[in-house]
N, C-alpha and C positions, 0 to 999 in steps of 0.2 A: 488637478491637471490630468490625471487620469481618466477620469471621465470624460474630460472635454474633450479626448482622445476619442474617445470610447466614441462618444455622442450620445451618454446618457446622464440623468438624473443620480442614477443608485444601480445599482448590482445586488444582484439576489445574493450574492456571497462570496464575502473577503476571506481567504485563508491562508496563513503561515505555514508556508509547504516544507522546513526544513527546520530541527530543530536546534541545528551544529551551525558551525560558523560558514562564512564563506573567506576562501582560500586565497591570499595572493598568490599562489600558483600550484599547478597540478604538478599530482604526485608523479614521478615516473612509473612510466609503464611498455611493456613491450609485450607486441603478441605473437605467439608459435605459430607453427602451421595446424598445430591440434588444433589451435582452439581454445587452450591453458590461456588462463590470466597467470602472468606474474608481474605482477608489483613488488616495488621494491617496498620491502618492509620497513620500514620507520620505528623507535622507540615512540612515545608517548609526547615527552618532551621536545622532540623534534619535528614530530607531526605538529601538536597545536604552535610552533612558534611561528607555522607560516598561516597561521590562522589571521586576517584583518585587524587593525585598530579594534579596540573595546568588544572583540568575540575569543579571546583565551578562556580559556578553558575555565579561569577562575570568574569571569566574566559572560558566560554565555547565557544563566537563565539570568539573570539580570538584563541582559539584551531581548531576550525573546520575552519578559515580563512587561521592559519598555516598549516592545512593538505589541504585545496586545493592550497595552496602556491604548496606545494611537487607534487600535482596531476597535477597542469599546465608542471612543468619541466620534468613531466613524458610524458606527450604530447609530449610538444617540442621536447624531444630525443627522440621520435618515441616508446619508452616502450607500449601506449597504444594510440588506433585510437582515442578514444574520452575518456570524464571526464563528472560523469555524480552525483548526488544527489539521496538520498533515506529519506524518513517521511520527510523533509521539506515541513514546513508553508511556508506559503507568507512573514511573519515578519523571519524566519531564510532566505530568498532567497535574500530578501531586502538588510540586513543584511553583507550578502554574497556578492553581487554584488557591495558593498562600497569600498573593497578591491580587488578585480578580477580583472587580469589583462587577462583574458579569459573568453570570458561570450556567450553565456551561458551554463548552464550544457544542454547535450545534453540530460535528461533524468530525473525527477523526478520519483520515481517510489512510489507510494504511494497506503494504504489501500484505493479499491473504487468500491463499488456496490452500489446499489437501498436503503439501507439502509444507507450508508453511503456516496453522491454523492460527495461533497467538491466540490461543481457548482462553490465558487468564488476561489478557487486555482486553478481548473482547468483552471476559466477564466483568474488570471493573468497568468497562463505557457503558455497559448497560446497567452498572449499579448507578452511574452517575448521569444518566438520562442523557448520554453520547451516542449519536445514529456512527455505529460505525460502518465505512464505506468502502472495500477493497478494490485495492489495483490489481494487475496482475491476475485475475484471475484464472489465467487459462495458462499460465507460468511465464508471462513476460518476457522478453524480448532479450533477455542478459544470459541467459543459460548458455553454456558451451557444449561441444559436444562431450568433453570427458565432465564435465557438472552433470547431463539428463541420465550419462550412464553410472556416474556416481550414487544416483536417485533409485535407479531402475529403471528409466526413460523418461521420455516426454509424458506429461500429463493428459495432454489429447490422445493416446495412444496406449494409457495402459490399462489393461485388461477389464477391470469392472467400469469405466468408464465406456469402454467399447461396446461390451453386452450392454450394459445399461440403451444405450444407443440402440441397436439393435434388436433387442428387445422393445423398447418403445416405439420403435416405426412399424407403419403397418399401412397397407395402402397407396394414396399418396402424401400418408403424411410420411415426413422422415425429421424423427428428431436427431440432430449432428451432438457429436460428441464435445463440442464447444456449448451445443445448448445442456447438455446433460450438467457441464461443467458451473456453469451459470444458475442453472439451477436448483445446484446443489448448496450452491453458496444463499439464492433466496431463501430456500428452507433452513438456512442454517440463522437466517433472521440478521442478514447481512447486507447491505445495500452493495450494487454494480455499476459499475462504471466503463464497460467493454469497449476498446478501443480501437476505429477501423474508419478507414476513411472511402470503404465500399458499400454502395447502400443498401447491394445483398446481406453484407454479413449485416448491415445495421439492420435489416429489417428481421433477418434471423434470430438476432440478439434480443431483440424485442420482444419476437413469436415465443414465450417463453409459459404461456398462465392456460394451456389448455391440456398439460401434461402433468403429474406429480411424480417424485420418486419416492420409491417406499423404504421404509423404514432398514429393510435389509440393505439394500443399492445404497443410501446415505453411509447407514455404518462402511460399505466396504471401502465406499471411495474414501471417506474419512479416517480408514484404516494407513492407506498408503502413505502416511506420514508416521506414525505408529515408531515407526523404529529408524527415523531419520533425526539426525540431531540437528539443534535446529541454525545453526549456523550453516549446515551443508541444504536445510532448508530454505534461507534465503535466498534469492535466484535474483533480485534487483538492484541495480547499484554495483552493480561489480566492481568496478573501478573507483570506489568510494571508501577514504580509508577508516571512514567512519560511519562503514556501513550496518555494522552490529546496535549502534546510536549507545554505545556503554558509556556512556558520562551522564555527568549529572546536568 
């Protein structure tokens, strides 16, 4: 049915963009004039009860095992080129790979910048021949303003990012501190996925493979995570109460 939507044959690629349940209803929340999220906190058991039919908690990778059941047969009759995973941990891929009878997902596609690097999920996806693909990469659209100062700032703006920049332009070229940013993540052997619905920035985003950064400008930017923990690292999902993904 989708497709017929669509008006096409196949789709170059299916992906399970969430690895938690979906909610009969949202959590409360209200927001300050800061900026501050606060949600209301929840125990555990009162969170997942208002999780959907057959997605409790005891119940979930059984449900996300059953839907890439459907995604593999979707392959095989040619519906879509590949099958691929979105917010999967290492503990959901595990998980996952128990029951697959198609492995692996040709793609995780996960929140991942300087603040939030996920050094050991990226390193199991690439033990397990996973293209991992980050969102967010210039720090996404969820940050508040006591979150950027939590951090130290905004990512576009903070200091070896900015020289980086600056140091690279010369002439008329000018490389932007959003390209620095992007390109910090290619060389980190990362796939992108930059999100803008201007065809400046898109064509920006793109202008990316006639510049390299050097091995010093990588470590530093790589640095500004350094000493962030990584919960004050995530910056997406804000208002998700299962945005840490700590279940199994």
């Amino acid at each position: 049915m989708s497709l017929d939507r669509l008006g096409l044959d196949y789709v170059d690629m299916w992906m399970m963009h969430w690895p938690g349940p979906c909610w009969e209803s949202k959590t409360r929340q209200s927001k300050e004039s800061d900026g501050c999220d606060n949600r209301v906190e929840e125990d555990n058991d009162t969170l997942w009860s208002r999780a959907k039919p057959g997605m409790q908690r005891d119940e979930i990778a059984s449900a996300r095992a059953e839907t890439w059941r459907a995604m593999e047969d979707a392959y095989r009759s040619g519906k879509t080129r590949s099958i691929a995973v979105s917010n999967f941990t290492i503990q959901h891929l595990q998980t996952l790979k128990q029951t697959a009878t198609l492995w692996p997902p040709a793609v995780n596609q996960i929140e991942l910048h300087p603040y939030y690097p996920q050094k050991e999920l990226v390193e199991y996806c690439n033990h397990e021949g996973i293209v991992v693909q980050a969102y967010a990469s210039l720090g996404g659209q969820d940050g508040t303003k006591a979150k950027w100062k939590k951090l130290g700032g905004k990512l576009l703006e903070s200091p070896p990012v900015i020289e980086a920049s600056n140091n690279l332009s010369c002439g008329r070229r000018t490389i932007t501190p959003g390209q620095v940013l992007l390109r910090w993540a290619l060389q980190s052997n990362v796939a992108i996925i930059p999100k803008t619905i201007c065809p400046v920035r898109m064509r920006e985003n793109a202008n990316l493979f006639d510049f390299e950064l050097s091995d010093d400008v990588m470590d530093a930017i790589s640095k500004l995570g350094d000493d962030v923990d990584e919960e004050e690292g995530r910056i997406c999902w804000r208002t998700e109460p299962l945005r840490m993904l700590n279940f199994d």
